[in-house]
Structure formats: structure tokens, C-alpha cells
C-alpha positions in Angstrom: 0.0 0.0 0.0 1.0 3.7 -1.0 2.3 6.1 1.6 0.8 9.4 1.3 2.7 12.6 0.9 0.8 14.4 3.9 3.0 14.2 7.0 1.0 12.2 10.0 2.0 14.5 12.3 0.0 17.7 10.9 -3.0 15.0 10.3 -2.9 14.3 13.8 -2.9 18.2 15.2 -5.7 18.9 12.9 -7.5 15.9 13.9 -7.2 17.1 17.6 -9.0 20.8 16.1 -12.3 18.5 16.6 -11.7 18.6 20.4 -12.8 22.4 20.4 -15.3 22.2 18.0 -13.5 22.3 14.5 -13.8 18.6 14.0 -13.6 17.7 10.1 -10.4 19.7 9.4 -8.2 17.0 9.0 -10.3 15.4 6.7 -10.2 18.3 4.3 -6.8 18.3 4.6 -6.6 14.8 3.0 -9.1 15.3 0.5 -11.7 13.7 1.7 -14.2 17.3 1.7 -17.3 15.6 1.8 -16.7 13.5 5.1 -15.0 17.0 6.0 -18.2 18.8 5.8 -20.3 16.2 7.7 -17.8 16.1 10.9 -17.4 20.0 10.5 -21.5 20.3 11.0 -21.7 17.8 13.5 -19.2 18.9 16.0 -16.9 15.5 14.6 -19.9 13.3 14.7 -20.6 14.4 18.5 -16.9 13.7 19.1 -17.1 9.9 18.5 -15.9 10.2 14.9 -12.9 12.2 16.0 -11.8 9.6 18.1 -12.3 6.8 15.8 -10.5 8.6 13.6 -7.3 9.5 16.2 -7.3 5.9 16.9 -7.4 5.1 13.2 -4.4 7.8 12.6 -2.6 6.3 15.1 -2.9 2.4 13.9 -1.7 3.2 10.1 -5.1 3.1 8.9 -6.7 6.0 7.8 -6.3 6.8 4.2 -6.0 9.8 2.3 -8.6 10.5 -0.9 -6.1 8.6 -3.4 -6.1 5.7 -1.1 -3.2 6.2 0.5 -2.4 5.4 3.9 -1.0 8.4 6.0 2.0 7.4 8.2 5.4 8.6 9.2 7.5 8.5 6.2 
């Protein structure tokens, strides 16, 4: 599987936005605008979806729009 060129670490931070109520960022930042929107209107799924997605992040699973899975190059 393809590394994406998006480092993890600036994934993560963004990711962490949803804490405060900007949750969705990260997801935009990947390409993916459409999930983006939908954690951005509701608060990062009421905060559950921000942690899936942390966890996911943090496991080597979460892939960017092109398939890509975003880790530490």
C-alpha cells in the first residue's frame, strides 16, 4: 500500500481541532471534503468520529482521498 505525501504528524494536530469544536479539518486536509463537511456540521460526529478517527491515525489506517495510507514516512 502507498504512503501518502501528507505528513501524519500535521493529520494528527488537525484531527485534535475537533476537540474544540472544529472537528472535520483534517479530513479536508486529505481530500476527503465531503466526510470533512459532515464532521465540521456535527461537532466531529458528537466527538465519537474524532476519536475513531485519532485511533485510526494512530494504527496506520486512515487513508487519504487517493487511497493512501497516511504514516510517518
Amino acid at each position: 500500500m502507498a504512503v501518502s505525501s501528507k505528513p501524519k504528524m500535521n493529520v494528527i494536530l488537525l484531527c485534535c481541532l475537533g476537540f474544540i469544536g472544529l472537528g472535520g479539518i483534517h479530513r479536508f486536509y486529505v481530500g476527503r471534503p465531503l466526510s470533512g463537511l459532515i464532521w465540521l456540521c456535527t461537532g466531529g460526529l458528537c466527538g465519537i468520529g474524532t476519536v475513531y478517527d485519532l485511533i485510526m491515525i494512530g494504527t496506520d489506517r486512515f487513508l487519504d482521498a487517493d487511497g493512501n495510507v497516511i504514516k510517518v514516512q
